[in-house]
Each structure stands twice: as C-alpha cells, then as structure tokens.
VOGU-3710 file (C-alpha; in Angstrom, 3 decimals, decimal comma):
1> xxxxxxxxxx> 138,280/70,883/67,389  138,726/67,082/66,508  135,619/65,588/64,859  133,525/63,424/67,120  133,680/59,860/66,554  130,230/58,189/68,235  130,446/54,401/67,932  128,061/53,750/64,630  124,723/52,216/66,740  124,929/55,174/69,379
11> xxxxxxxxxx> 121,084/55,586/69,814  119,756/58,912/71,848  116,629/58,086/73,673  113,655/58,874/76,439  113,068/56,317/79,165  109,546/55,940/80,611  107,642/53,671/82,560  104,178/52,175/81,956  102,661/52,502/85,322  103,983/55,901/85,233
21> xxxxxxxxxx> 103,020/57,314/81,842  100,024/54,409/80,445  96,925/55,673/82,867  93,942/53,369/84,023  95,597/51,277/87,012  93,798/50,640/90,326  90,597/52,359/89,626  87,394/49,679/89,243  87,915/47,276/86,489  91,553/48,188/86,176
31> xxxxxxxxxx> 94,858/46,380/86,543  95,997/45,875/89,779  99,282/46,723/90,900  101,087/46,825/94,423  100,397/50,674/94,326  97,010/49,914/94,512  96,199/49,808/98,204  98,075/52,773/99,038  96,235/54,564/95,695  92,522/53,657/97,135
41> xxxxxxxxxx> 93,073/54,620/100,535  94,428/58,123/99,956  97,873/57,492/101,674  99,171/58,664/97,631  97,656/60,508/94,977  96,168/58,135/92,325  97,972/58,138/89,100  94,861/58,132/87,305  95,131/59,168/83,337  98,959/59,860/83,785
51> xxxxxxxxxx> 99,739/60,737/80,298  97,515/58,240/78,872  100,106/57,065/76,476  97,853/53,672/76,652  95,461/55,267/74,166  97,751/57,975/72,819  101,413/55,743/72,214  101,443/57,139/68,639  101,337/60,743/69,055  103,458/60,632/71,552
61> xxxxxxxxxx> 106,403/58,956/70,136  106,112/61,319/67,546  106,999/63,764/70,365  109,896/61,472/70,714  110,964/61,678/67,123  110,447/65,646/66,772  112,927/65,424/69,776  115,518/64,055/68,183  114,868/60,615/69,335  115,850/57,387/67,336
71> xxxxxxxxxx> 115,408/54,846/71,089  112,606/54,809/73,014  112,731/52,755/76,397  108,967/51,886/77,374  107,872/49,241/80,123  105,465/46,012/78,737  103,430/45,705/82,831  102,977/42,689/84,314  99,672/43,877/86,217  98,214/44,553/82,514
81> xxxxxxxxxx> 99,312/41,376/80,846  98,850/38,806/83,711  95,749/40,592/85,603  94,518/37,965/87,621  96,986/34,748/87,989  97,526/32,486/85,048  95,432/34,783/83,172  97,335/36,321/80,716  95,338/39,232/78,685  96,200/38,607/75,026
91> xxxxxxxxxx> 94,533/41,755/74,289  96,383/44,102/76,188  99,568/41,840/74,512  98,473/43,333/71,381  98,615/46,818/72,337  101,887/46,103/73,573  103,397/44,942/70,354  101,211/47,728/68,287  103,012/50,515/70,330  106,541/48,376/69,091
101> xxxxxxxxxx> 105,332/48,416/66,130  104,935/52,026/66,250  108,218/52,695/67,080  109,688/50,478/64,365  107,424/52,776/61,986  109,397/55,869/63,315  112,921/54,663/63,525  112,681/54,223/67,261  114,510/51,375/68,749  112,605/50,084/71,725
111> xxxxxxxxxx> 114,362/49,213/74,743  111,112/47,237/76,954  111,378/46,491/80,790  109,820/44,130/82,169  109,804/45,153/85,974  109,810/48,906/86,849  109,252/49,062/90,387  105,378/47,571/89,975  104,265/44,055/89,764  100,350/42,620/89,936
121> xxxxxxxxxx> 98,302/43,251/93,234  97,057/39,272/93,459  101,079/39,007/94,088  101,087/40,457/97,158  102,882/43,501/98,604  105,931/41,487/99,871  106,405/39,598/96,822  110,305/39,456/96,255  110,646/38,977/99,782  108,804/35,523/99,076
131> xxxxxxxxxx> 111,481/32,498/97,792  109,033/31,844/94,682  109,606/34,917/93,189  112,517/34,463/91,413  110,927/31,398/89,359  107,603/33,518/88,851  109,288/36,629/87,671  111,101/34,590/84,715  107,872/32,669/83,992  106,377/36,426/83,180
141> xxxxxxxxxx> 109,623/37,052/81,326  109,501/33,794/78,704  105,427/35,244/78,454  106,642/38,802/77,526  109,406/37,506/75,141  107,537/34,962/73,410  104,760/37,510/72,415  107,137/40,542/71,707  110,274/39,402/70,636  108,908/40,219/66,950
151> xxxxxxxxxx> 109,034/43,831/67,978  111,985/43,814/70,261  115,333/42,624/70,626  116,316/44,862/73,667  115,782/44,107/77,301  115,693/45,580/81,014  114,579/42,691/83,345  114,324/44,291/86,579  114,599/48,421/86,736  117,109/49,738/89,789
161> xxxxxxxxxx> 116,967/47,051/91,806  119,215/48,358/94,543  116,328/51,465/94,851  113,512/49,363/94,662  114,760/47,292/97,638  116,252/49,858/99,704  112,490/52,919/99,212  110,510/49,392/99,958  112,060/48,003/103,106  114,622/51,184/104,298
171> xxxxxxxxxx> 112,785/54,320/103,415  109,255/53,127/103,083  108,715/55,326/99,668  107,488/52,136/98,030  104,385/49,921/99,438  104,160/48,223/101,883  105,971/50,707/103,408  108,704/49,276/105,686  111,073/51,381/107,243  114,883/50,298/108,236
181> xxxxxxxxxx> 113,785/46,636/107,725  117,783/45,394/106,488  117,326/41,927/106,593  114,157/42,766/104,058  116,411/44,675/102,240  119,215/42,112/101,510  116,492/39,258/100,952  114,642/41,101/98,438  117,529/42,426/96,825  118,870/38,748/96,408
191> xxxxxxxxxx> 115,393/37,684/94,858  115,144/40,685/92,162  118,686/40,237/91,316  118,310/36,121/91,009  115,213/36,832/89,317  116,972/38,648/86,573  119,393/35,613/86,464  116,276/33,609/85,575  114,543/36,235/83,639  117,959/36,421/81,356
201> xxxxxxxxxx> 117,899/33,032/80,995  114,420/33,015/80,200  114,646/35,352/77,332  117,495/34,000/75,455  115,538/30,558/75,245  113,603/32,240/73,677  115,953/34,789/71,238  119,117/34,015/71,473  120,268/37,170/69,860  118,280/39,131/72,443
211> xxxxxxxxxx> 120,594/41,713/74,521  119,513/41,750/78,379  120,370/43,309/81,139  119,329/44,915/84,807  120,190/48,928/85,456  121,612/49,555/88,284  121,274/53,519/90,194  124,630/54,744/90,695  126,097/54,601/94,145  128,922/55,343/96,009
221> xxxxxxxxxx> 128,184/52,383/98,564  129,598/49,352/96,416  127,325/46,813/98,493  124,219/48,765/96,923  125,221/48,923/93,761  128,485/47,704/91,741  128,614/44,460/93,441  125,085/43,550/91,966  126,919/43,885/88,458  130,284/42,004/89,883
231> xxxxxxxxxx> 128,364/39,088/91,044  126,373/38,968/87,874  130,079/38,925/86,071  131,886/36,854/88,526  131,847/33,881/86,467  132,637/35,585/83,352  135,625/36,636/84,786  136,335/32,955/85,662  136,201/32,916/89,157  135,048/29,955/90,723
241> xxxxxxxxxx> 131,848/30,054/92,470  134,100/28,841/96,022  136,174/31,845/95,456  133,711/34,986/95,083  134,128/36,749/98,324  137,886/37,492/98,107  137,164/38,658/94,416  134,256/40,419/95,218  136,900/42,352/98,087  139,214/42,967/95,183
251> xxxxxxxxxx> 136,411/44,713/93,170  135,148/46,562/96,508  138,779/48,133/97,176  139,255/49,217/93,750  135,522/50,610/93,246  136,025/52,633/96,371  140,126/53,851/95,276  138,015/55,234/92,157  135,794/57,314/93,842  136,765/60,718/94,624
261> xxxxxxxxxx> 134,201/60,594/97,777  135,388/57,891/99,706  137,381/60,277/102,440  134,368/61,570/103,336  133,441/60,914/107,196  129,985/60,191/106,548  130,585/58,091/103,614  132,821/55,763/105,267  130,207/55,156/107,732  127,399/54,355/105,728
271> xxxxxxxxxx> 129,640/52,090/103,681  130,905/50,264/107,212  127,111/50,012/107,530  126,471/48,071/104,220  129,628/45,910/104,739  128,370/44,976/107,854  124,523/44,126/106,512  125,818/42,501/103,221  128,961/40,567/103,935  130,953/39,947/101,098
281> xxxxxxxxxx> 131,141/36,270/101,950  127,161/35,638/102,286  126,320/38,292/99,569  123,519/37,244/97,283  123,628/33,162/98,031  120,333/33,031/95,561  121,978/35,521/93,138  125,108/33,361/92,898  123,314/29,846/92,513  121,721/31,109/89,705
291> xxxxxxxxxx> 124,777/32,736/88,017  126,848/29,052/88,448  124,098/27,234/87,166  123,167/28,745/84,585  123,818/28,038/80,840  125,169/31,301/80,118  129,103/32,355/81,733  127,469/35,749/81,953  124,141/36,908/83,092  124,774/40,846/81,222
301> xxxxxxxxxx> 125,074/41,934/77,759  125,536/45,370/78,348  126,556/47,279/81,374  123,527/49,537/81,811  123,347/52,911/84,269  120,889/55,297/85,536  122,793/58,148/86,418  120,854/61,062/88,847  123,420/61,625/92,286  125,042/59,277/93,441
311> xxxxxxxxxx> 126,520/59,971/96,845  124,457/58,358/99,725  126,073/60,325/102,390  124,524/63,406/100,493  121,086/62,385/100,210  120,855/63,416/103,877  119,972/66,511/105,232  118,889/68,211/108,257  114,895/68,455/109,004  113,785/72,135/108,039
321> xxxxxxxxxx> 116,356/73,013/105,591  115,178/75,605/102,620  113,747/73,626/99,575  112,089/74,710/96,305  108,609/76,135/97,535  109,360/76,139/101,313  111,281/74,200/103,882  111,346/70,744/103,808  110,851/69,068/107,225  112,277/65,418/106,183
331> xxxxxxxxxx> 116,122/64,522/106,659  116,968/64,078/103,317  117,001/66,253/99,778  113,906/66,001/97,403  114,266/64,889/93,931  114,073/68,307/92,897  117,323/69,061/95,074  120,025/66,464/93,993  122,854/68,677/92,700  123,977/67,978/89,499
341> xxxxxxxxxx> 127,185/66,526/88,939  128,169/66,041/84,877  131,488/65,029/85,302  130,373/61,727/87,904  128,503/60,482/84,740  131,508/60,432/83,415  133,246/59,109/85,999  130,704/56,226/86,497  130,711/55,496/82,983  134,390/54,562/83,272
351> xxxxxxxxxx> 133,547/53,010/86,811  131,218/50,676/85,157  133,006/50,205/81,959  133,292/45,975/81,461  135,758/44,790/78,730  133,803/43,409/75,666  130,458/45,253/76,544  128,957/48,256/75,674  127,761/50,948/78,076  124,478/52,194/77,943
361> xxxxxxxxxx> 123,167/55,204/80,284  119,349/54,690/80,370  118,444/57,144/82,501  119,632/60,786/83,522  117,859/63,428/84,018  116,897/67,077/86,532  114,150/67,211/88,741  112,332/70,444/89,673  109,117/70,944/91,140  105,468/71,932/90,169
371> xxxxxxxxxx> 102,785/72,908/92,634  99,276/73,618/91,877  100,027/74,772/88,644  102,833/76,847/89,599  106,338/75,933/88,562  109,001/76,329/91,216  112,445/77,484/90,308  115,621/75,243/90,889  117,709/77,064/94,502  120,485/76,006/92,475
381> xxxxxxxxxx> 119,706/77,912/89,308  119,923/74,439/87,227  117,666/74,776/84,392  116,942/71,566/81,604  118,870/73,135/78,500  121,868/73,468/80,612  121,760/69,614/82,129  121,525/68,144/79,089  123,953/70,372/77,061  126,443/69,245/79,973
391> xxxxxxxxxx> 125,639/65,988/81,113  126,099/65,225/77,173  129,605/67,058/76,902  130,005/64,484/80,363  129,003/61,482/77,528  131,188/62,599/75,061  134,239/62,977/77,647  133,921/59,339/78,470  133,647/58,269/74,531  136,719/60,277/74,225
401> xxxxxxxxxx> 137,867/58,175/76,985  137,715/55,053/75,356  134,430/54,056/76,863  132,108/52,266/74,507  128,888/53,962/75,130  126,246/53,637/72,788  122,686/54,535/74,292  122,013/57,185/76,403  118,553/57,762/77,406  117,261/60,824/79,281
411> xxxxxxxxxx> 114,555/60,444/82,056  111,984/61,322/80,873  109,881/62,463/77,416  107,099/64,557/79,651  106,346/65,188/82,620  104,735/62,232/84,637  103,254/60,280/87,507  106,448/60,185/90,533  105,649/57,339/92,424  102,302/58,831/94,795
421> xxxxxxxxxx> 102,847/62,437/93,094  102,892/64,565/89,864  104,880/67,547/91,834  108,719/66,180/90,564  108,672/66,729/86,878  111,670/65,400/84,529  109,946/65,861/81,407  111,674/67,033/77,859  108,006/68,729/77,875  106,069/69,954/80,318
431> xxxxxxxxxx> 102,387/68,882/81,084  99,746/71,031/82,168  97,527/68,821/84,329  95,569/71,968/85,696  94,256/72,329/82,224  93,720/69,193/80,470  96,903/67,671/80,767  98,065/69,453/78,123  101,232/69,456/76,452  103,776/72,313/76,383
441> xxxxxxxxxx> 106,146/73,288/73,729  108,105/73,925/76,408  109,465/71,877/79,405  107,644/72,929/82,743  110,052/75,688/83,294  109,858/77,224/80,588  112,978/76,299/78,451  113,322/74,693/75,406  114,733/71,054/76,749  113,074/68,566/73,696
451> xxxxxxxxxx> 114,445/71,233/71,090  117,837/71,211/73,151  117,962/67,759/72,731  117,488/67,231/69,136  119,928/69,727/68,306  122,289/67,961/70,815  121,516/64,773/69,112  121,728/65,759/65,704  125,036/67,752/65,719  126,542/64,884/67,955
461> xxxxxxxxxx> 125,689/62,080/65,555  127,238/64,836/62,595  130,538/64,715/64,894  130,071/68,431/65,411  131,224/68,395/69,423  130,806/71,872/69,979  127,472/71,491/70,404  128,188/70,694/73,685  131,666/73,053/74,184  133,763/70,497/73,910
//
C-alpha cells in the first residue's frame, strides 16, 4: 500500500459544547441560558452537573490526550461570561483562558465557539429573530476575542446554524418551541448567519491572524445548507453583490448534479419546498449587506463540516416504527437511528471543498441510546470502533482525493447532556450517571472507541493507512 501523506497541521480532535459538558446552568444563582425556562418547568430534564468539566477541564483533557487527541474544540458561553447585560464576569473569563491554557500544556489545539445553540436568558427566547442581534452577537465576539485570543487563534462563531434555525422555529426541539414557523426560520437564519459576518469581522480587529469560520450540518437541501457557505463566498468569487441570485442558481444546479440523492421523489419535494421559502433572489438580504460591506472579500477561512446524515427526505419516518428500546411514535428517526453513511463524508468533503481553503470536519460521530442505566443496542448492528475505523478510511479517501483536510473532530469525548436528555450518547467514553457519573474505560456500549481512536490517529499521522483498510 502507498504511504499516507496527511497534510503536515492535520490535527485529530473531540468537539464539545459548554452548556452541554460544563454543569451549573439554570439552577439558583446560575447562568441563565434560553434552556432555562423549559429546564425549571420540567418540559426537559435539567442538565444539571453534565460532566462538570467546569471544575474538572484538566482531567478531562487528559482523557483527550490518552485518546489520541492533539485538538480539542470547547465552547467559551455567553450566558457565563455576560450573565446579566453589560455585565461581563471577568472571573468566569479566567477559567476560560485557564482551561486554554490547559490545553496548550497538553499539545491540544483549541478550536473555541462562541455560539452553540445557547445564548443568555435576559436575551430573550426569540433573540435572532430580533434585527439587533446581529450587532449584539459580534459585540460578545470582540469581548471573547479580546480576553482569549492569548490562548486561541481558532474560531467557530455560530455552531450549525441551518439546525439551530430550522429545531427552533420548524421542529420545536429548541426553546421557544415553534413549530413550522418558515418565515421564523428564514429570518433567524439570516440574523445568525449576518451575525457571523459581524462576529468575523469582529475577531480579526482584533487578531488578524485569527482563522474563523461558521459549521454548517450537511444537507442535501442546498437552501439549508451550502448556500449559507456560497453567500458567505460570493464576493470572494467576485460576483457583484447585483448579481448573486443567478450565481447562487449556478451553485444550486451543480450542488444538486453532485448528489447521488437528488432523483429521489421525496427529496425533490422538500427541496421545491425550500426553493419556494428561500428564493434565491431574496436569500439572506442581511447576510449579503454584511458580506459587501465588509472589509474582508471573504467572510470564511476554512470550509468547516459537521457530518452525521445528511438526507432530509430520510429523517422522516412513519409514527410507530421499531426503534432502539421500543417503537417510536414520532414521524421521524431518533439520533440513535441515522444510518451511517462513510462514503457521504467523503462525498461532502469534496462537495464543500473551496479552492485556497482548508477543510475541516468538526463534528462526526454515532448515536445510540442509554436508558435507565441500560445500554440499548444499535437495530443496525453499528457499533463505535467500526464508525470511526470507517468514517476515517472515508477521510483518508477524500485526502487521497486531493481534498485539503486538516482537522477532523469526532462528536464527542464522553457521553453528555443532548439538548433536554442524557439518553443519546456519542461519547469516545461512556458515563455512568446511575452511579456517580462515572467514567468508563469503555464507550457506553461496551467497545473500546477512545483506544480505537488513538490507534487510528497515531498510525494515520505515521502514514500507515491500513489502519483503516485502505
């Protein structure tokens, strides 16, 4: 076999999220974040503790390390640092740029978001549908940035946009709670996306050598996903600002030619759908003020992807069907159901590819469920070892490919608080919350996933590709 080639700064990572993994939000004298109303009246389970990596950061990027980790993406909340408004708590600042100092000390590069899905309660649960936002999301960003830059260099401004929008004001998985609201949808989506315009703009005032950039969630529908990054790059591409929607078409047709789904009945519909709520010609109007007037020809420095399943159409399913543990009675799959599909990461990392930027996958992952204690098998037979050993052959396909990736970053270290649940669990190891929340050796079924990984990572970076059959 030919000797693997990764591009030098190739850095294999964990992704987390601070409202997710940090503990101690929404309880009395905590932060406050939009999750908090739903948290105190029952409607979710409280994250609580989660894995208290607020107290325990240290030990637990040592778990990092021991899994072969030299990148660890971590999320610096906005609930924590501005608590009440204009109050910024220099304090919990300081823990922030400890735990990056941490990760300097172990040879972990820290990638920091600065929005992942949560913002401050005193903000309101319709926040980004407000025209303000924008302007008060960078003003949190040049607060972040001027405190951590030190400590970091690397930058998510807003986290999946297109999912945050559409499980707010579609699904109503996110507070408040609105369900098929579409004009909600496309106005929020405009103000997170213009908000990273201004939060990119933001941080390079304030380190110019910073790299920034948003993660999309790979989708088949082009209106929810690539045309966020193809308005972001219009400009770059130097298309004047009068001629974006027949560009924009241009990028559509060829997106969908690329996809091997797009015959699909379903598929077609849904994207007829989107066309119809985003038109191509009235797409984003905050989005694209802020990408023409800004100082920068392009608002990305690296094409970023979080890579889980990406066809809409098959998120859907009938009410009842057999699930891990039961039957589900909603009309679409559970985390813990998504299909795997290695060679769409590859395909999506050639979708996504931009001339003169790198490609980073920050986060990919397989879901399965725990209940009460008791871990539920994949139906599929899918187990951790055998995602990652594949979905990194899938990487290595699309560096043979010609694709400049250099991060990938696997959702997620352990297993952790799911947005109003602990039952999905991602983790490299598993977490006992039954008995102390203690950590396995294991992942929480059983296999050895964080030892997997390090011996993934290791004989990758040694250009032995046969750690992962290729």
């Amino acid at each position: 076999m030919a000797t693997l080639h990764l591009p030098d700064d190739f850095r294999f990572g964990v992704a987390t999220a601070g409202f997710q993994v940090e503990g101690g939000y929404n309880g009395v004298g905590e932060p406050a974040n939009n999750w908090a109303d739903w948290e105190r009246s029952g409607r979710v389970e409280p994250s609580g503790i989660a894995l208290d990596f607020w107290n325990r950061a240290e030990e637990q990027l040592d778990r990092a390390v021991a899994a072969g980790c030299d990148a660890f993406r971590l999320s610096v909340e906005w609930a924590r640092g501005e608590p009440a408004e204009g109050s910024i708590d220099d304090g919990a600042l300081d823990r922030y740029a400890a735990i990056l100092d941490a990760c300097a000390e172990r040879g972990l590069r820290p990638l920091v978001t600065l929005h992942h899905f949560t913002h401050p309660h005193w903000l309101g649960p319709d926040f980004w549908l407000r025209p303000e936002s924008p302007d008060r999301f960078a003003q949190w960003a040049a607060v972040a940035a001027a405190r951590l830059a030190t400590g970091c260099r690397h930058w998510v401004t807003v986290n999946e946009p297109n999912i945050y929008a559409l499980q707010t004001y579609l699904t109503g998985e996110f507070p408040p709670g609105r369900r098929f609201s579409v004009p909600s949808v496309v106005r929020s989506l405009d103000n997170l996306m213009a908000g990273h315009v201004l939060a990119y703009d933001a941080i390079h005032r304030v380190q110019p050598d910073a790299i920034v950039a948003t993660n999309t969630y790979a989708f088949t529908v082009y209106e929810v996903d690539r045309l966020l990054v193809d308005v972001l790059l219009a400009r770059a591409h130097g298309i004047a600002r009068a001629d974006i929607a027949p560009w924009l078409a241009e990028r559509r047709e060829a997106y969908y030619d690329a996809l091997p789904l797009h015959l699909r009945a379903l598929e077609r519909m849904l994207r007829r759908v989107a066309t119809s709520a985003i038109p191509l010609e009235k797409a984003l109007p905050r989005t694209i003020g802020a990408v023409y007037d800004s100082p920068h020809r392009r608002a990305l420095d690296v094409t970023q992807l979080d890579y889980y399943y990406p066809s809409v159409a098959g998120h859907f399913r009938p009410p009842g069907h057999r699930t891990a543990g039961g039957r589900n009675p909603l009309p679409y799959r559970m985390l813990w159901e998504d299909p795997p599909d290695p060679g769409g990461l590859t395909r999506f990392c050639r979708l996504d590819h931009e001339p003169g930027l790198d490609v980073w996958v920050v986060e990919n992952g397989l879901c399965n469920r725990v209940r009460r204690g008791q871990s539920l098998p994949r139906l599929d037979g899918w187990d951790r070892v055998r995602y990652l050993r594949e979905h990194l052959a899938a990487v290595v396909d699309a560096v043979d490919a010609g694709v400049p990736i250099t991060g990938y970053y696997h959702w997620t270290l352990a297993d952790n608080y799911e947005w109003g649940t602990f039952e999905p669990r991602f983790g490299l190891y598993g977490v006992d919350r039954e008995r102390g929340n203690r950590w396995l050796d294991t992942d929480s079924m059983g296999g050895g996933a964080a030892a997997e990984y390090r011996r993934i990572a290791d004989g990758l970076r040694a250009g032995d590709r046969s750690v992962v059959g290729r």
